[in-house]
C-alpha positions as CSV (number, residue, x, y, z in Angstrom):
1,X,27.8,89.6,104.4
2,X,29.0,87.0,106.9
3,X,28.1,84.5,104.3
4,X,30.1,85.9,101.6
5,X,33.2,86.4,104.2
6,X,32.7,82.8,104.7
7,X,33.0,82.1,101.1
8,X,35.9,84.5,100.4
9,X,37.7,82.1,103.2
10,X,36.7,79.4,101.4
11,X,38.7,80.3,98.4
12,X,41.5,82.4,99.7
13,X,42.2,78.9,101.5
14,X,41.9,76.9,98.4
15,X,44.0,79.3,96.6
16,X,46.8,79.3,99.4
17,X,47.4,75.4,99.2
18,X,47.5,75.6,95.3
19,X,50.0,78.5,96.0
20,X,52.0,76.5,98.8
21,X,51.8,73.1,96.1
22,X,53.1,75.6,93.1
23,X,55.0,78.6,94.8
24,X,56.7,80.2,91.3
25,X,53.2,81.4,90.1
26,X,52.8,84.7,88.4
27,X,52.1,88.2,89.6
28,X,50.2,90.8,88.3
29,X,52.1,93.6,86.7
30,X,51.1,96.9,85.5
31,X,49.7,95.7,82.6
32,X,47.2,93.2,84.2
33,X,48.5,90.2,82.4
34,X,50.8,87.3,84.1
35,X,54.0,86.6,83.8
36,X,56.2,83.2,85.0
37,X,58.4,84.0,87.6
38,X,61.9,84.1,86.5
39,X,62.5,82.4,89.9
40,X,61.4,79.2,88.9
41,X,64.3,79.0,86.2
42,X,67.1,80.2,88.5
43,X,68.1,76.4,89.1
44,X,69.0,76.2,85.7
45,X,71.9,78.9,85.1
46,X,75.2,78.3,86.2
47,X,75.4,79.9,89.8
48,X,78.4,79.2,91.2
49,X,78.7,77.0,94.6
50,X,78.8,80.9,97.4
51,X,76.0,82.5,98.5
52,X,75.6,85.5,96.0
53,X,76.5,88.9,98.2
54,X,74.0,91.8,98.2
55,X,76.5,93.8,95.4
56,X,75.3,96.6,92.9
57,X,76.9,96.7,89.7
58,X,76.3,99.0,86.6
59,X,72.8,99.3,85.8
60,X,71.6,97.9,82.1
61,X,72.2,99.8,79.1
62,X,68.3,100.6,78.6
63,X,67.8,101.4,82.3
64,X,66.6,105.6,82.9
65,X,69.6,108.0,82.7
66,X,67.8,109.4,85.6
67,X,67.1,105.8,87.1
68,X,67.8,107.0,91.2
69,X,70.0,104.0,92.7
70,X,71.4,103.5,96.4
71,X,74.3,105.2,97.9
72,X,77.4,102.3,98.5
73,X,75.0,99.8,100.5
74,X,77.4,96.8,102.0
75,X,78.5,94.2,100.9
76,X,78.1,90.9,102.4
77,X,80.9,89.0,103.4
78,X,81.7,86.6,100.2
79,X,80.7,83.2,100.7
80,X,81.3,80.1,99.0
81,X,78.0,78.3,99.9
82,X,75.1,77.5,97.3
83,X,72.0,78.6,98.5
84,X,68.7,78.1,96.0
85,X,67.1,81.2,94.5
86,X,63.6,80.5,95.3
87,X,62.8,78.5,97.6
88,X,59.8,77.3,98.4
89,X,57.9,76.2,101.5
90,X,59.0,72.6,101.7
91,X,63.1,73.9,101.7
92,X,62.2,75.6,104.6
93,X,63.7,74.5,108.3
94,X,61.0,73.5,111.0
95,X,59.7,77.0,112.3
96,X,59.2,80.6,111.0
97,X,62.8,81.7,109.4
98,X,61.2,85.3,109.4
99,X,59.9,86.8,112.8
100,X,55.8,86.9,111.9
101,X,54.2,90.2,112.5
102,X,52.5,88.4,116.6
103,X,48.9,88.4,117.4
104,X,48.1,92.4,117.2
105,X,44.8,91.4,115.2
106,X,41.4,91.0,118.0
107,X,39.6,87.8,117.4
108,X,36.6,88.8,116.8
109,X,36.6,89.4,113.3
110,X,36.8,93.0,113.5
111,X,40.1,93.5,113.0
112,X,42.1,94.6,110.1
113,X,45.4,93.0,109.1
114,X,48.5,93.6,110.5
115,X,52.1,94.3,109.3
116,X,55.3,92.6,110.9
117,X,58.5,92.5,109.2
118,X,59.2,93.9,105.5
119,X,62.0,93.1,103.7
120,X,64.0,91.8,100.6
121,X,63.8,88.3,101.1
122,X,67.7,87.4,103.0
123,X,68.4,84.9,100.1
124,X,67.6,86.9,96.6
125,X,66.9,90.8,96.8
126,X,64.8,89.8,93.9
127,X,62.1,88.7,96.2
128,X,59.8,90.6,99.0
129,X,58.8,89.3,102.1
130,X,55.8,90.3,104.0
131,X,54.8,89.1,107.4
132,X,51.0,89.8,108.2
133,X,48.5,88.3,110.5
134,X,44.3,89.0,111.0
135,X,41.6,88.6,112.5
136,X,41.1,85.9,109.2
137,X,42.9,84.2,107.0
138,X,44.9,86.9,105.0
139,X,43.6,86.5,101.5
140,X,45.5,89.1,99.1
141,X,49.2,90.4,99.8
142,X,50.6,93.5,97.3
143,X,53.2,96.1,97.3
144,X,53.9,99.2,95.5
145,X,58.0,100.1,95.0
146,X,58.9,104.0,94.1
147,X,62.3,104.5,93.4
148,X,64.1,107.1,95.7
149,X,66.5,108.3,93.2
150,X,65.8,110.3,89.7
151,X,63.5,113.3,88.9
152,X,60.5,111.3,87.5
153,X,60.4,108.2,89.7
154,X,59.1,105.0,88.4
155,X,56.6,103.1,90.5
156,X,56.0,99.7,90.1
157,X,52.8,97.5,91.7
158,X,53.8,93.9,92.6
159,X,51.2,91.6,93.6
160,X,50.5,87.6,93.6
161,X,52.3,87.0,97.0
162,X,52.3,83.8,98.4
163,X,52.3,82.6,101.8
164,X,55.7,80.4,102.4
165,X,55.4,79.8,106.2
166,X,53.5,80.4,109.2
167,X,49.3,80.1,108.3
168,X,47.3,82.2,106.1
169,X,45.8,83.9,109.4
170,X,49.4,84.3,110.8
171,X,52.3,83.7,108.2
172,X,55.0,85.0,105.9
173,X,54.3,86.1,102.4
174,X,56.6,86.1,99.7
175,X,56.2,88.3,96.4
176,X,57.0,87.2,92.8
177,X,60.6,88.2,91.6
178,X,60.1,91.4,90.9
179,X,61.3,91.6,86.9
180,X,59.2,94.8,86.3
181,X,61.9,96.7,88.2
182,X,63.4,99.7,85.8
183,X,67.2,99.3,87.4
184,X,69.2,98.7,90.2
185,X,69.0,100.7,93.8
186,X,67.1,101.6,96.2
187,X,63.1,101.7,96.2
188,X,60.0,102.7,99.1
189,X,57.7,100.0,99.7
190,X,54.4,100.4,100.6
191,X,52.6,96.9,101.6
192,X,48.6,96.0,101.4
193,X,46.7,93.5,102.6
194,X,43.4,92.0,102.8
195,X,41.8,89.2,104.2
196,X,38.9,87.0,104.2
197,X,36.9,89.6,105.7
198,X,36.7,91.8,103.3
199,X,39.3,94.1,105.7
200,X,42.3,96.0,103.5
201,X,44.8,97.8,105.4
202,X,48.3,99.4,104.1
203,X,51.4,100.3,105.9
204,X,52.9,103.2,103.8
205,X,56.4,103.4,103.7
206,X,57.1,100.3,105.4
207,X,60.4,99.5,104.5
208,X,63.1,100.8,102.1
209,X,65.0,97.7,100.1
210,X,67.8,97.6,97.6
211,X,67.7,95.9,94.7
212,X,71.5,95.3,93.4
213,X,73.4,92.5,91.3
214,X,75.2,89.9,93.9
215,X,78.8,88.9,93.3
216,X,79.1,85.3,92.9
217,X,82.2,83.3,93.8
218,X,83.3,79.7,93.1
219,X,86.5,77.8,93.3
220,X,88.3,80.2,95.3
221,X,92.0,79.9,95.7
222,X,95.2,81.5,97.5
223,X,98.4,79.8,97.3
224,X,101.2,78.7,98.3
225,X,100.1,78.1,102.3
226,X,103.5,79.8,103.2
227,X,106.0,82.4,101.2
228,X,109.2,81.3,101.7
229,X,112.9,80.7,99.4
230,X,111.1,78.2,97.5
231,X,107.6,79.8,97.1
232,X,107.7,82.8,96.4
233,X,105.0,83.3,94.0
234,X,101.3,84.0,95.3
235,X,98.9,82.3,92.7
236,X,95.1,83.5,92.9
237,X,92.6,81.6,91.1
238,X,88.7,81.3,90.7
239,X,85.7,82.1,88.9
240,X,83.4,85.4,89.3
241,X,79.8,85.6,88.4
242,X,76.7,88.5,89.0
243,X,73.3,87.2,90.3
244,X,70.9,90.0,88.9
245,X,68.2,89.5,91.1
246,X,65.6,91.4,88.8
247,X,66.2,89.1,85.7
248,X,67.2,86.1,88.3
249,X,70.3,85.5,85.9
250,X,73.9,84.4,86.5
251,X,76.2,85.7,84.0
252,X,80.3,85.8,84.3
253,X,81.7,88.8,85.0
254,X,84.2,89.4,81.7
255,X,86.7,91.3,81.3
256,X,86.7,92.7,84.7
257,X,89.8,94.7,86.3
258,X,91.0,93.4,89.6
259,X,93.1,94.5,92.0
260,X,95.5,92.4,93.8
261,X,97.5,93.6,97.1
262,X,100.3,91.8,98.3
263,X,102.9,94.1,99.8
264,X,102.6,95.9,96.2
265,X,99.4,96.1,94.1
266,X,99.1,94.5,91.1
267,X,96.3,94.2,88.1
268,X,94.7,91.7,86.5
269,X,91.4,91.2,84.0
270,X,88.5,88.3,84.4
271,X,88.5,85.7,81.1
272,X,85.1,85.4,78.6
273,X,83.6,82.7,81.5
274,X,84.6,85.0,84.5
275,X,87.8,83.4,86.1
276,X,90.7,84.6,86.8
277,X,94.5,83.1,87.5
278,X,96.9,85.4,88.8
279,X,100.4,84.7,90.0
280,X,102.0,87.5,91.4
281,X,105.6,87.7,93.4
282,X,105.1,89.8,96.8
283,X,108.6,92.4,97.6
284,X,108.4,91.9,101.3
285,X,108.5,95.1,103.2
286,X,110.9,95.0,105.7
287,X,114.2,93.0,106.9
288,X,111.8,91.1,109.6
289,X,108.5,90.4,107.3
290,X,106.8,87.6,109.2
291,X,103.8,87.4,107.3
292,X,101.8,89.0,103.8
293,X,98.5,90.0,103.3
294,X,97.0,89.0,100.3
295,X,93.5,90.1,99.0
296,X,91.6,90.1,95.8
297,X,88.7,92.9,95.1
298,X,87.3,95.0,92.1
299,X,84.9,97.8,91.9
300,X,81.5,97.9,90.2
301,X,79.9,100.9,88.7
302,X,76.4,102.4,90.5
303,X,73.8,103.5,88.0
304,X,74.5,107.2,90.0
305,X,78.1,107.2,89.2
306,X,79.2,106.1,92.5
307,X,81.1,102.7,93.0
308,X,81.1,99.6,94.9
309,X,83.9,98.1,96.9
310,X,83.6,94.2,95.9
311,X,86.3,91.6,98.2
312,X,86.6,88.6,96.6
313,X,89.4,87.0,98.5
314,X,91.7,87.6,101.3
315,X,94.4,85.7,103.0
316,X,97.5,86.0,105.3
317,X,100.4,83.9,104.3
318,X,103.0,83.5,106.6
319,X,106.4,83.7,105.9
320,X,109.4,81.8,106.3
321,X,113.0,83.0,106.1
322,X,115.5,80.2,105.8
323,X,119.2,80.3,106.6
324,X,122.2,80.8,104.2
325,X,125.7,80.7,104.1
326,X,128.5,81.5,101.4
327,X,130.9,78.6,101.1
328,X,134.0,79.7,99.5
329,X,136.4,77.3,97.2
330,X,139.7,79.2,98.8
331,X,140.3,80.3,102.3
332,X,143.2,82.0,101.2
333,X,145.1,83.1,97.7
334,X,148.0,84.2,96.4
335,X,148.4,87.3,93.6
336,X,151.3,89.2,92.5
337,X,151.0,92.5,92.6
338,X,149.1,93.8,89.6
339,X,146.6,91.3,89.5
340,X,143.1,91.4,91.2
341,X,141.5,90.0,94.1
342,X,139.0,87.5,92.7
343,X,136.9,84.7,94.7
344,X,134.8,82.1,93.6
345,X,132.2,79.9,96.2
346,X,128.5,79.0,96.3
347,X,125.5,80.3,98.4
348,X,123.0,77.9,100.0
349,X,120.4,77.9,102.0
350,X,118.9,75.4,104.6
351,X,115.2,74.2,104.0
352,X,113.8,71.1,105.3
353,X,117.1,70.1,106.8
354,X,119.3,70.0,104.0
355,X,121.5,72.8,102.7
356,X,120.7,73.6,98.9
357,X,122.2,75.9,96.1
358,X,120.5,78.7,95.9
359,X,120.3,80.0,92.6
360,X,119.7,84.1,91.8
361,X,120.9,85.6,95.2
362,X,122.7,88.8,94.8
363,X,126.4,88.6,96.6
364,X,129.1,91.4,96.9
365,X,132.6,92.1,98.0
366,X,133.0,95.5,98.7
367,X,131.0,98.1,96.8
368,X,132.2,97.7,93.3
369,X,132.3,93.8,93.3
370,X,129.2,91.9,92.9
371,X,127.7,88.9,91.1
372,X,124.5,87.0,91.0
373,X,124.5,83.2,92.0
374,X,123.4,81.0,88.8
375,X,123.7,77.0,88.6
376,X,124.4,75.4,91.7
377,X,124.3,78.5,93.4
378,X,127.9,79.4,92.2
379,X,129.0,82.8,91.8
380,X,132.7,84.5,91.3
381,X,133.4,88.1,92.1
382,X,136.3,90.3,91.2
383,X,137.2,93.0,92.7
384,X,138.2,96.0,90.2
385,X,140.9,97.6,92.3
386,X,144.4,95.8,92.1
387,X,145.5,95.2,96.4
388,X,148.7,96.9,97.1
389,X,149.4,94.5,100.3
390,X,148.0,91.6,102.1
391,X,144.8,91.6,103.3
392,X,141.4,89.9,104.2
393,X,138.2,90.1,102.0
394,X,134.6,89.5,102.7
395,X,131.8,87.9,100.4
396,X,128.8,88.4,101.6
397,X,124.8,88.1,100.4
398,X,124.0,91.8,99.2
399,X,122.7,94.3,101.9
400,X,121.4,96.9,98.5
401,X,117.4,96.2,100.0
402,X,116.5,96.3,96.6
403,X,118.7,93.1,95.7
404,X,118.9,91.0,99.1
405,X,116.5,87.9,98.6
406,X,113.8,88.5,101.4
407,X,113.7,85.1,102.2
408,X,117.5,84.4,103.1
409,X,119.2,84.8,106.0
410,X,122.5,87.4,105.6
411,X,125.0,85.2,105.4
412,X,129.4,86.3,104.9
413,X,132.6,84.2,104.4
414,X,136.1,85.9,104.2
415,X,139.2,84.9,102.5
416,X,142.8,86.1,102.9
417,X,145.0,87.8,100.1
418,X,148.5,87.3,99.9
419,X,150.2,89.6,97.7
420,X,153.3,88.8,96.2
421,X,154.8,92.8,96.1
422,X,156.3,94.0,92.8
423,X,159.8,95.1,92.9
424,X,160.9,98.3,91.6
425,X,164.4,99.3,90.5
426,X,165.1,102.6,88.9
427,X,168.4,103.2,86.7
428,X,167.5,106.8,86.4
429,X,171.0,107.9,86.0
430,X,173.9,106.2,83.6
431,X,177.0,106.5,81.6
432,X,179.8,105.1,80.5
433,X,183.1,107.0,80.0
434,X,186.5,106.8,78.0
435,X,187.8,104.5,80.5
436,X,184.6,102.0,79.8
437,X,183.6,102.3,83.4
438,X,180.1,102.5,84.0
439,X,178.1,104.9,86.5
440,X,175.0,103.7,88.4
441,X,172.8,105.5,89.8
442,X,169.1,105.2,91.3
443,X,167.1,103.4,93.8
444,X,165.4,100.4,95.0
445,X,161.4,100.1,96.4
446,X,158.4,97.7,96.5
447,X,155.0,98.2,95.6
448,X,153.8,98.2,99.4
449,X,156.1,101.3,100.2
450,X,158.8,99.0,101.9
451,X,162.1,98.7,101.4
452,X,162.7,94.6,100.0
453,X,164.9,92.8,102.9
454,X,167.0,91.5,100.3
455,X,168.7,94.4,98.8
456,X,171.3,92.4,96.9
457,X,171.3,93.7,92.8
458,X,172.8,92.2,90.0
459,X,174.0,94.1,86.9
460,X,173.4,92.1,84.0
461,X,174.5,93.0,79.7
462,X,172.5,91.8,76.9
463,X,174.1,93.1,73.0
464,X,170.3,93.4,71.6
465,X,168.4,94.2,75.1
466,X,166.4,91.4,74.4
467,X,167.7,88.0,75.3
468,X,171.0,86.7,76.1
469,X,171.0,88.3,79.6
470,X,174.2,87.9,81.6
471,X,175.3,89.2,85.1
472,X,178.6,90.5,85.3
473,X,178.6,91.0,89.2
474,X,176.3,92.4,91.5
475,X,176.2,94.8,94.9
476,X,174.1,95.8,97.9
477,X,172.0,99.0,98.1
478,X,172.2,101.3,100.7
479,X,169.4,101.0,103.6
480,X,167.7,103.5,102.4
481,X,167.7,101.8,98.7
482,X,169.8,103.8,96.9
483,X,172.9,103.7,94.9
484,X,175.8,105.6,93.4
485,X,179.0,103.3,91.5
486,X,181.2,103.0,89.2
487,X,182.2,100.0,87.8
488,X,184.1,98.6,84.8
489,X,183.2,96.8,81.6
490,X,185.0,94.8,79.6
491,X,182.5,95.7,76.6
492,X,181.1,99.3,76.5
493,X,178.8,98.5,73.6
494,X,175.6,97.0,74.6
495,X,172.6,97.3,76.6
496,X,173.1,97.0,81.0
497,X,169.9,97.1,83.2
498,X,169.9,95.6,87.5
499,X,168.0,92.7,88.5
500,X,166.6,91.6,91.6
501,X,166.1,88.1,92.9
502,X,162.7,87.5,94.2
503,X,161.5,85.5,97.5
504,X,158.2,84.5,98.6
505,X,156.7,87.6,99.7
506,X,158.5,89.7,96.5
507,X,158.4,89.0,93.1
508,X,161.8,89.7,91.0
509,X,162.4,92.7,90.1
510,X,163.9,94.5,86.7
511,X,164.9,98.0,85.9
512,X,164.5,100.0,82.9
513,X,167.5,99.0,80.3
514,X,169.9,101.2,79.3
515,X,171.6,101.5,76.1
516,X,175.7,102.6,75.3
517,X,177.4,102.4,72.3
518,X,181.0,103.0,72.8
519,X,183.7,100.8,71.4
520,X,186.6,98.8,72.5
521,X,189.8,99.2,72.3
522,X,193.4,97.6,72.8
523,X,197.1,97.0,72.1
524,X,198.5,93.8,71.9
525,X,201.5,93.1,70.8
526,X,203.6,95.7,73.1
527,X,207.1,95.3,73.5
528,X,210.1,97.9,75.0
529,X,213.7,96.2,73.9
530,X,216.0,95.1,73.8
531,X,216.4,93.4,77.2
532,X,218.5,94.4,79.1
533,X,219.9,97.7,77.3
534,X,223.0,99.3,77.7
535,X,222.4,102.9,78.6
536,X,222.4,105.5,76.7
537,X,221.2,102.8,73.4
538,X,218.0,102.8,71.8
539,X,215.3,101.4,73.2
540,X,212.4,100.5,70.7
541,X,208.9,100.1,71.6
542,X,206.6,97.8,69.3
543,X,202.5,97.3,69.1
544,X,199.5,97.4,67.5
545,X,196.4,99.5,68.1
546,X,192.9,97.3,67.5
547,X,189.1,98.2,67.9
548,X,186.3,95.6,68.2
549,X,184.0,95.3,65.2
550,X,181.2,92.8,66.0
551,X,182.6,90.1,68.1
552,X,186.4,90.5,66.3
553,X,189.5,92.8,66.5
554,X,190.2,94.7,63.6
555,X,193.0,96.8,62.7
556,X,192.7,100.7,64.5
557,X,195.0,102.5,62.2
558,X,195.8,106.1,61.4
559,X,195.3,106.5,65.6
560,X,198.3,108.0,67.9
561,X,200.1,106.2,70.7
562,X,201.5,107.8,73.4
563,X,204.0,105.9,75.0
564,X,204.8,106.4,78.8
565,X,207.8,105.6,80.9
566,X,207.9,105.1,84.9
567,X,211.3,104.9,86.1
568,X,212.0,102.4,89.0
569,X,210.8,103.3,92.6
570,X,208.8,106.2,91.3
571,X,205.2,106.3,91.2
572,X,204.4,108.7,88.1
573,X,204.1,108.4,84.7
574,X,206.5,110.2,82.3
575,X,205.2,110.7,78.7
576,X,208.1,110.1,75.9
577,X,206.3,110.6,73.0
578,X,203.7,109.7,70.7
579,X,203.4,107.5,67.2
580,X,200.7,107.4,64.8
581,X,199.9,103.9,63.6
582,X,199.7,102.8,60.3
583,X,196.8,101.9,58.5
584,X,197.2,98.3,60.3
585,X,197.1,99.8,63.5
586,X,201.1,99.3,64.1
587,X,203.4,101.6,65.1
588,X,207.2,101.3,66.2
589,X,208.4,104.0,68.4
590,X,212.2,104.3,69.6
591,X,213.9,106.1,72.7
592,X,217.3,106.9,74.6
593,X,217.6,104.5,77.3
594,X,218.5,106.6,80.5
595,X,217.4,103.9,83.6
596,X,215.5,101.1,84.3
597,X,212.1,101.7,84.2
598,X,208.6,100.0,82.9
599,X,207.6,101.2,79.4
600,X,203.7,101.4,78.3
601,X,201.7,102.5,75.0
602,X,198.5,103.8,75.9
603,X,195.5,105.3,73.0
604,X,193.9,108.1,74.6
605,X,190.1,107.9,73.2
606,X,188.4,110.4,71.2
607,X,184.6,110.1,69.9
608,X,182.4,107.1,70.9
609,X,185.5,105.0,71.8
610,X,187.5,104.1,74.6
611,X,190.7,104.6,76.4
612,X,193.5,101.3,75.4
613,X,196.6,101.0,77.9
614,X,198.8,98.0,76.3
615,X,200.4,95.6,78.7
616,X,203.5,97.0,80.7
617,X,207.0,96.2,79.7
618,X,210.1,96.4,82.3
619,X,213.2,97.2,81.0
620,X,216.7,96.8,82.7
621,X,219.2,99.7,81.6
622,X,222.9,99.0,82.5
């Protein structure tokens, strides 16, 4: 027996060094037969540069519906640091990386082996790691895995551990990858060991491990370093891979929904080779944002329909609001009342020590008024309501939080307005009468509810109402505006409206026009004779009676003529007589003469014409 023991050592020894020269050997699987360990291949797929984190994804297609997987185990932090898959005994650092299982065996060669630590191995959950130490040098190392989950549990023997640190005696053993696993999650081990003795112990139970697909990241990016007026954009870029630890596989991760948060959430979906560019634009929340939190994550899919919380990236980016200011091209305008306020000016904004246009920037004056800045950050607003008096306006960046750029400064400038008041005269009452006087009556304002200081109005004739305007005299209202005249015309045919002169503060001013169409007449001609007359002779009184057509006197026949007679040092009229003119308007007219007195002919108007007096003729009666 202690020969054979001897020999057993022998050979366990011989077969440790082959194993520590050549650590991807095979294992025996259920079957009995061997199989290379998919470990020894990892090198060549395309892992990307980060340590793959322990992450479960959706179990393969031909896995048990029943397969049991893990609850949510965590997820390492990601890291962007290669690591091998299997490494062997030379990559590892002076000393044991594992904690060995200490000097429990008695040294007598009695003992039976003893268990330390049991684990996935830290690098690739595809791997088992055994720590065990005996009385003699441990010759054979196996496990048995029983899923936790499912009704009909599959249970899968691994064997063909080799010892990757420490001594065969006193070491660290590492399985095979395990590539006989049915699926993802989370299995019982149960350990065995034997050594050159011919002692075989197990530690049932020893350890529970899960076996998940590892996110792999490379070439992650979040940028700008700081969100600020000219970097506003967050671009996210990089490339996502899964480690399967039972195949020992990197494949990308296609077509795979992630989520960005940055302020606001946001979508996006992995490419054929697993990367992904994203360029999102953060609404900051709040006037006084000082800084964004950007982060990058996706779910993957549990074979028990649970899922995993992946991160992939995360990242604060401060931010920076700059400065602006509105300047405007007027300080000041000038309108006539009836126009609009308008404005015009640029917004800019101070970055790097120099002022720039800023282009896009929602401004407003007032509620109704607002504009967006385009080239050169120029912009021009109009208000919609017409001003009814001076006043001063204000231009300023929007405060609407929807519209306000979060990266400005609010920023105002104010202009005056200067409104040049509209004058209003109203001829609401007109006539003219037989006498060709004409009545005026009505009142005088201003747009601002003031009375004009200048209160002077002209009357002014046109024949059309159109054009050929002229003022035939003018008077002032009363202080409250209104007025009430008379005042004679020489032509009662025509069209009369008042006109105001303007000044700086009061445009000129127009009434409505109105229109008469009476017409002119006269006597010319008169003459009472002879001179002087001996009373009691005739006296004969001579005229003619005319009406204007157009811009000529015509003939007025067929009318009567009264004739009139004021005797000397009285102050009435006595009417003599009448005389109907012939059809070229003259009549002849004759008379007693009784004293000295002045003799008239006067045509008393009927219809749209007017009163004629002729000139007055004295006569001495002796």
């Amino acid at each position: 027996m202690r020969t054979r023991s001897l020999v057993s050592a022998a050979v366990s020894a011989a077969l440790g060094a082959a194993l520590l020269a050549a650590p991807t050997l095979a294992y025996a699987a259920d079957n009995g037969t061997l199989g290379q360990d998919p470990a020894a291949t990892a090198a060549t797929n395309p892992t990307a540069d980060p340590t793959p984190a322990a992450t479960p994804t959706s179990a393969p297609s031909d896995a048990p519906s029943d397969t049991p997987t893990p609850s949510d185990p965590p997820i390492g932090e990601p890291s962007d640091t290669p690591t091998p898959a299997d490494p062997t005994p030379t990559d590892q650092p002076p000393g044991d990386p594992t904690p060995g299982p200490g000097s429990g065996a008695p040294a007598d060669g009695t003992g039976v082996p003893v268990f330390g630590d049991v684990g996935s191995d830290p690098s690739d959950t595809g791997f088992l790691t055994v720590a065990v130490s005996s009385d003699s040098a441990v010759t054979e190392v196996s496990a048995d895995l029983t899923e936790l989950r499912g009704a009909n549990p599959a249970n899968v023997t691994v064997t063909g551990f080799t010892l990757v640190s420490g001594t065969a005696q006193d070491g660290v053993w590492r399985s095979p990858r395990m590539s006989r696993l049915p699926s993802y999650g989370s299995y019982d081990v149960t350990v065995s060991a034997q050594d050159s003795d011919g002692d075989v112990t197990s530690s049932p139970h020893a350890t529970t491990v899960d076996v998940e697909p590892k996110s792999v990241f490379a070439d992650r990016s979040i940028s700008p370093a700081v969100l600020d007026v000219e970097h506003t954009h967050v671009t996210l870029s990089g490339r996502i891979s899964l480690f399967d630890p039972i195949t020992g596989e990197t494949s990308p991760l296609a077509g795979k929904a992630l989520n960005v948060v940055a302020e606001n959430g946001f979508s996006a979906v992995t490419a054929a080779d697993g990367s992904y560019a994203i360029d999102v634009a953060p609404k900051l929340n709040g006037d006084n944002a000082t800084s964004v939190p950007v982060s990058l994550s996706f779910w993957i899919a549990n074979p028990d329909g649970t899922s995993t919380y992946v991160p992939v990236d995360t990242k604060t980016l401060p931010v920076v609001i700059s400065p602006s200011r509105i300047r405007l091209d007027h300080s000041s305008v000038q309108i006539k009342f009836g126009a609009k306020a308008s404005s015009s000016g640029v917004v800019e904004y101070l970055y790097n020590g120099t002022w720039r246009p800023a282009r896009g920037v929602a401004v407003d004056m007032g509620y109704y008024a607002t504009a967006t800045s385009g080239v050169g950050g120029r912009f021009t607003l109009t208000d919609p309501y017409i001003p009814y008096d001076d006043g001063t306006f204000t231009v300023e960046t929007t405060r609407d939080s929807y519209l306000a750029d979060p990266y400005l400064t609010a920023s105002h400038a104010q202009f005056k307005v200067d409104v040049i008041n509209k004058t209003n005269i109203c001829f609401c009452s007109s006539w003219i009468d037989e006498y060709s006087d004409l009545h005026i009556q009505g009142s005088m304002s201003a747009s601002n509810g003031k009375l004009p200081p200048n209160r002077k109005l002209y009357l002014q004739q046109s024949a059309d109402g159109k054009t050929g305007w002229k003022s035939l005299g003018w008077f002032n209202t009363k202080a409250d505006g209104t007025f009430n005249l008379d005042g004679y015309v020489a032509v009662p045919k025509g069209y009369w409206r008042l006109y105001s002169a303007g000044s700086s503060d009061y445009q000129a001013g127009y009434s409505n026009s109105v229109h008469f169409n009476r017409t002119a007449t006269r006597i010319t001609g008169f003459n009472a004779g002879p001179e002087p007359v001996r009373k009691g002779h005739t006296v004969t009184t001579t005229g003619t009676l005319q009406r204007l057509s157009g811009t000529k006197w015509a003939a007025f026949g067929k009318q009567r003529v009264y004739i009139l007679f004021q005797a000397k040092g009285k102050k009435s009229w006595t009417g003599l007589g009448s005389v109907k003119a012939d059809s070229h308007g003259h009549f002849t007219a004759r008379f007693t003469a009784k004293q000295d007195g002045t003799w008239v002919a006067v045509y008393l108007a009927s219809g749209s014409y007017v009163d004629a007096e002729s000139y007055h003729d004295y006569v001495d009666v002796r």
